[in-house]
C-alpha positions in Angstrom: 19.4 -1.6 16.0 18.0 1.9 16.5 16.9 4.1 13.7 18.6 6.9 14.2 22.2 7.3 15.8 23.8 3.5 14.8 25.7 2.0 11.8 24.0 2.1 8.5 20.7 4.2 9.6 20.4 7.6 8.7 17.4 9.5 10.2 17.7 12.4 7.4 17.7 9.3 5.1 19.2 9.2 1.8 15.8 8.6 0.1 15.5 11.2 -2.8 16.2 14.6 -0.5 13.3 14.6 1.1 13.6 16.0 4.6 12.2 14.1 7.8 9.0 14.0 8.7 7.7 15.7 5.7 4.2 16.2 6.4 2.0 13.9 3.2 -1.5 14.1 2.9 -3.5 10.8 1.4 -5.1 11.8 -2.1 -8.1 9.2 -2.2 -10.4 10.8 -4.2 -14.2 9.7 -5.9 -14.3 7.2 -8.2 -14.4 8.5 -11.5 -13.2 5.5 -14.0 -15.9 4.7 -16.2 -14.9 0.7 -16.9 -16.6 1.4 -19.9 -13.7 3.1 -21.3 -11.6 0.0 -20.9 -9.5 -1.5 -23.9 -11.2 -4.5 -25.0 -8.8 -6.8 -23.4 -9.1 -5.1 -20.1 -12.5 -5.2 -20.6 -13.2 -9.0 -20.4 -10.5 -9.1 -17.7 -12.8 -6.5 -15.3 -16.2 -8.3 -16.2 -14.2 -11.9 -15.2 -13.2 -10.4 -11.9 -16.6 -8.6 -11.4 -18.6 -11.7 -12.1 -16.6 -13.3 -9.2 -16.4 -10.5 -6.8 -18.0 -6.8 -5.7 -15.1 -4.7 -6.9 -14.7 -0.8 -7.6 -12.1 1.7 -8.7 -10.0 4.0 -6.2 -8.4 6.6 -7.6 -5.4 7.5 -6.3 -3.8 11.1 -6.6 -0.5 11.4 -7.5 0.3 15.1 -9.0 -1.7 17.5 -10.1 -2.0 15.3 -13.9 -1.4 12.1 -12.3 -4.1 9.7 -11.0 -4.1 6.0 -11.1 -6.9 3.6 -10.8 -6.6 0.9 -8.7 -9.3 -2.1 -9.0 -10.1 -3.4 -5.4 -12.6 -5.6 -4.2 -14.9 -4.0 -1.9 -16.5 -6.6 0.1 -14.0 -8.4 2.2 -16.2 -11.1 3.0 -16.5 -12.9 0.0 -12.1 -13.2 0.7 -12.4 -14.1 4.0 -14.7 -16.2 3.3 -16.1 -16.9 6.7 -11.9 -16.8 8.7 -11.8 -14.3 11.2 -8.3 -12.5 10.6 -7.8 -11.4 13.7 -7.4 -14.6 15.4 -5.0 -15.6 11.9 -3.3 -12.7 10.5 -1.6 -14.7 8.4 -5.1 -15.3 6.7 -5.9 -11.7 6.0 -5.6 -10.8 2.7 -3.3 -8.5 2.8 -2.9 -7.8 -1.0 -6.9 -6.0 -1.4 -6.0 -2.9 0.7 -4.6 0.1 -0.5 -2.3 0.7 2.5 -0.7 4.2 3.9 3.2 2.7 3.2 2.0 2.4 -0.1 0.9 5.6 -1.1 4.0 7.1 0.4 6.2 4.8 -1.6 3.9 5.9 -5.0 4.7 9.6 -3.9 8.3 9.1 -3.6 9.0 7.5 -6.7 6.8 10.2 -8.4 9.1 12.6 -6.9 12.1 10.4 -7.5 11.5 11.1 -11.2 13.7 8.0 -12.4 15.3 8.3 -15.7 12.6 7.2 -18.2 13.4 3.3 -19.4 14.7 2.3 -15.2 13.7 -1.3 -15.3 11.8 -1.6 -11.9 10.5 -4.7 -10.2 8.1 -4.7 -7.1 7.5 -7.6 -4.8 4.4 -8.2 -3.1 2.8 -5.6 -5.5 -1.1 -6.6 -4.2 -2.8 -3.4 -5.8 0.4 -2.2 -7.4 0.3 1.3 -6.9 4.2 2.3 -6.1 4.6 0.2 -9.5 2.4 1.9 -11.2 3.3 5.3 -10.5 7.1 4.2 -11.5 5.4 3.2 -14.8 3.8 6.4 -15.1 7.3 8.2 -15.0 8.3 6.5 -17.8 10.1 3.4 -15.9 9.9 -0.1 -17.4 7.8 -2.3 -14.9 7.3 -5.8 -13.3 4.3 -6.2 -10.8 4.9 -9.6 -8.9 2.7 -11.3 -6.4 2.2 -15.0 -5.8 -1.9 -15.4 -7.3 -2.6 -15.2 -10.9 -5.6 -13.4 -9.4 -4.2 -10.8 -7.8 -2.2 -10.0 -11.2 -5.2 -9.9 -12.7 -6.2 -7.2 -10.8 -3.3 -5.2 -11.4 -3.7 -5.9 -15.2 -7.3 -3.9 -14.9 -5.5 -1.1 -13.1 -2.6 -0.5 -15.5 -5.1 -0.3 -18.3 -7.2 2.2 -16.6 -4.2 4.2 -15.9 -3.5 4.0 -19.4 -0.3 2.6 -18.8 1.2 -0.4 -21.0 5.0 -0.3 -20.3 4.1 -2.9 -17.3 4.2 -6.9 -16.9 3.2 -9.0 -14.7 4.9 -12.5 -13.0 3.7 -15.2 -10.7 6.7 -14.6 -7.9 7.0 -17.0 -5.1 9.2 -16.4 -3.1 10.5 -19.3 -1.7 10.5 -21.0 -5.0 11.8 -18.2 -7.3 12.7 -18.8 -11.1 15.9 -17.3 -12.7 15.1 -13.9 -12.8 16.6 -10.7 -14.8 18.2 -7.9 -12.9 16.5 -4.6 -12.0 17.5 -1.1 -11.5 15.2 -0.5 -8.7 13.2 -2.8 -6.5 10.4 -1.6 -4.8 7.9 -3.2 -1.6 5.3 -1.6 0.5 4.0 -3.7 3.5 5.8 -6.9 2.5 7.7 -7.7 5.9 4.6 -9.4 7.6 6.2 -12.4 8.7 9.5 -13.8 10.0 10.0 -16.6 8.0 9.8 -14.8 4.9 12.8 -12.8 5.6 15.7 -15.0 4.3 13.3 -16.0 1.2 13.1 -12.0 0.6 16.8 -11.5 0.8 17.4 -14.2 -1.3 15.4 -12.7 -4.4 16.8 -9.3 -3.3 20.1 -11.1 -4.6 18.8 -12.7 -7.6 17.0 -9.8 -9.0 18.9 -6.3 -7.7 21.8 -5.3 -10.2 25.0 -4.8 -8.6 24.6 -1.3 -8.8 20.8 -1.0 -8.0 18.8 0.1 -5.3 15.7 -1.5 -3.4 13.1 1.1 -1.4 10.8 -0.2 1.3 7.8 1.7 2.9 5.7 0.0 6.1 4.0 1.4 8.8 6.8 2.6 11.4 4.6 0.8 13.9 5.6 -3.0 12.3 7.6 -4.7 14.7 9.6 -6.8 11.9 11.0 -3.9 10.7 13.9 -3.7 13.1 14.9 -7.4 12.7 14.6 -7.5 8.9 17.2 -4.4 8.8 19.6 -6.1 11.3 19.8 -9.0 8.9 20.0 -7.0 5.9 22.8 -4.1 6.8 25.5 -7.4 6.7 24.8 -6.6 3.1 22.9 -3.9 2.2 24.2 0.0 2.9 21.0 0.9 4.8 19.3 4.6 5.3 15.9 5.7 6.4 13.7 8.4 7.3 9.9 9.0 8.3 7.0 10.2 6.5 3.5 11.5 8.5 0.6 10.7 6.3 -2.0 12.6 7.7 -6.0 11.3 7.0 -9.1 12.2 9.2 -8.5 8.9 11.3 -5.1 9.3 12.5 -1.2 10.3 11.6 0.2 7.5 9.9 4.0 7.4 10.6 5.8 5.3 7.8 9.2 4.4 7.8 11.2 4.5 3.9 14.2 2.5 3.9 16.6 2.8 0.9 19.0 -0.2 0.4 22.4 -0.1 -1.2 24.6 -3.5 -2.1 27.5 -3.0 -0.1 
């Protein structure tokens, strides 16, 4: 499969109008969430965390009169823990970075605008920040990852966001509960490995309605990409297109896929 010019991939993409190769630029800006400000709940939450790890606040630029505050933890060692990732990348950690697929998936969905009340579920959430920004538009929200931990950190970020039409669930995907149906499914960087691909699919079919849509971002480099897709366009109507996210390290070229139910 090719990404432009074969069955089911559409280069222009059918991914909210936006042309190809529209050129993003990444809105990291200072830190300016005093945790101070936190509701009392959120509060003991962040102090938990802090008391087990060096953590901070990126905030992440949206719109103009959108920012969201994502709780990270700062100093990978104390997750490593002593594993050197790049001889295991399957021991990195993969959920503590705030990566480039994500922020274009948060900007998308800004500029989706979804009707206020779209139930939307995202898989793999790790900091939660293409979530979020659906929450902020007014959609109703699931974050799902696999730690209790890493949920916790997306419960500090929601509440510094001022956000509270989110939840939170314990997904694991090769072991998934009954699950409601969503509107919208959403995942950023969740196609590291190969043997999570028919697991994914399978909770694509428990939890998309029959009438829903699922939107992917990862980097265009990811060589699972191509094989994920060939597996899923037997039954999902497939279209993508590329987004440049420029920083003062390189271009980030990230490819958003938009899948149908055929």
């Amino acid at each position: 499969m090719k990404l432009s010019g074969e069955r089911g991939i559409d280069p222009y993409g059918a991914c909210g109008g936006f042309a190809d190769s529209r050129l993003l630029r990444q809105h990291i800006l200072e830190n300016d969430m005093d945790p101070q400000t936190l509701p009392a709940e959120a509060q003991e939450l962040y102090q938990h965390i802090k008391e087990q790890y060096t953590v901070g606040f990126e905030s992440l630029k949206l719109a103009e009169d959108l920012h969201l505050h994502l709780l990270k933890i700062t100093d990978l060692e104390q997750v490593l823990a002593g594993k050197d990732p790049l001889k295991n990348p399957s021991e990195f950690p993969f959920w503590i970075r705030l990566w480039e697929a994500a922020i274009v998936l948060s900007r998308f969905m800004v500029n989706l605008s979804p009707a206020p009340g779209t139930t939307v579920l995202e898989l793999g959430a790790g900091l939660g920040a293409p979530g979020l920004a659906a929450a902020a538009q007014g959609c109703s929200v699931t974050l799902s990852d696999y730690e209790e931990m890493i949920l916790d950190f997306e419960r500090v970020s929601a509440a510094a966001s001022g956000l509270d039409n989110v939840r939170f669930e314990m997904l694991d995907w090769l072991n998934p509960p009954e699950m409601e149906r969503y509107d919208v499914i959403l995942g950023a960087e969740i196609l590291f490995r190969d043997e999570f691909f028919e697991p994914l699919l399978g909770i694509l079919r428990r939890a998309l309605k029959p009438d829903g849509v699922v939107y992917m971002a990862h980097d265009l480099k990811r060589k699972s990409m191509q094989p994920f897709l060939q597996k899923a366009e037997k039954e999902y109507t497939i279209s993508a297109s590329k987004r440049v996210l420029k920083s003062l390290e390189e271009d980030k070229e990230i490819l958003l896929t938009r899948l149908t139910p055929r």
